[in-house]
N, C-alpha and C positions, 0 to 999 in steps of 0.2 A: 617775628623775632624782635628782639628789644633794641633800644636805639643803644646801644654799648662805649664805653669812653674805648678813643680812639687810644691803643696801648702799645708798645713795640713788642710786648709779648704777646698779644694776645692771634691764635687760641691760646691759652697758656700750654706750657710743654710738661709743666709738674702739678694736674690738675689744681689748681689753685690753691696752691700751699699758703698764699697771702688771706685766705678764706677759712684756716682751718680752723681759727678760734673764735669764730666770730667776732663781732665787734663791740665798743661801750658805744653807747647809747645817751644821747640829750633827753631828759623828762617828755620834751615834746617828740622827738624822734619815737619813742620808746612808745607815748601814747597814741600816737599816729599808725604805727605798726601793730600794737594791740586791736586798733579801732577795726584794719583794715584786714589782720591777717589773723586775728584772736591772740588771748593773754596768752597762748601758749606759745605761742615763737616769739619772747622777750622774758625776764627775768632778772630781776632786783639779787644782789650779788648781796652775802652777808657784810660789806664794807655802803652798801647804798647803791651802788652806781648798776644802770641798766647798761643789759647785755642781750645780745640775739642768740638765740638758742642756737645750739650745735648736737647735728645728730649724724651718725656713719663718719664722723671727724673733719666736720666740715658744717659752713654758715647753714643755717638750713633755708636759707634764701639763694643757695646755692646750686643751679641745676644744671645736669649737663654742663657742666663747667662755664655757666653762665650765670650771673648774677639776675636773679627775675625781679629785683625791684629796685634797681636801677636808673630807670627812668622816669620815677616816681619822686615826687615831691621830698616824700622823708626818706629817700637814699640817705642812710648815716653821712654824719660830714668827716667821720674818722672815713669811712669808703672813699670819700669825694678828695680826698686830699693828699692821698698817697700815687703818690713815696712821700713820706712827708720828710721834714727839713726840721733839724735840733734847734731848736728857739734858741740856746745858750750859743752855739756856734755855727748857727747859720749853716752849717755843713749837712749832708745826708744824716739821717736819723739812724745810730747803727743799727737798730731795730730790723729795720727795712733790709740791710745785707745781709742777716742772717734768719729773716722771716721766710726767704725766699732763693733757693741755688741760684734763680737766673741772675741775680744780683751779685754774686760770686764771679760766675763764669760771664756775664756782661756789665763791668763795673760803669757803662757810659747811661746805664739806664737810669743809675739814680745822679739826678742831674741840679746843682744847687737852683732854689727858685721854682722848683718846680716845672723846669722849660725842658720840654723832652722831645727831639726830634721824631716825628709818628709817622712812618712811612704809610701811603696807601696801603687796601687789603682789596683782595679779592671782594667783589658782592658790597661794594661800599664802606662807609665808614663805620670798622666792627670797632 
């Protein structure tokens, strides 16, 4: 199993709806994933910016509702940083409460600063 970020939701309860569009991609993210997983699970958008492919509506780094390259160096830093936080207002990113029901129904999850209380899980730190 992967070493997984420590989440309050996770397993997730809505198969990773935060996963369904994939993510943009840094030039070096973008070639790093190419190198390791082929051109075909990344893609240059008609505006420029690289994106990880999406297939069955969902990352396709996405399995079993677990992120499989996670633990790897070029984990995207848009993955690495959510819930992210509105640079204009410091406050949750609205994005992130309606990326995702749990963020609705548990408003304490998105937490300004990124500081989010992570309770233990079963089997370690998933």
């Amino acid at each position: 199993m992967h070493d997984l970020p420590s989440l309050p939701c996770y397993p997730c309860p809505h198969l990773s709806s935060c996963c369904a569009y994939g993510v943009t991609l840094s030039d070096d993210e973008a070639a790093a994933i190419a190198r390791a997983h082929g051109d075909g699970m990344v893609y240059r958008t008609r505006w420029g910016e690289w994106r990880t492919r999406v297939r069955g509506r969902r990352c396709v780094f996405l399995r079993d509702n677990v992120c499989t390259i996670h633990a790897q160096a070029y984990y995207p830093a848009v993955c690495r940083g959510f819930p992210w936080t509105d640079a204009e207002t410091g406050g949750p990113y609205e994005y992130d409460r309606t990326i995702c029901p749990e963020f609705i129904v548990r408003p304490e999850l998105v937490q300004l600063g990124g500081a989010v209380a992570r309770p233990a899980r079963p089997g370690g730190d998933l």
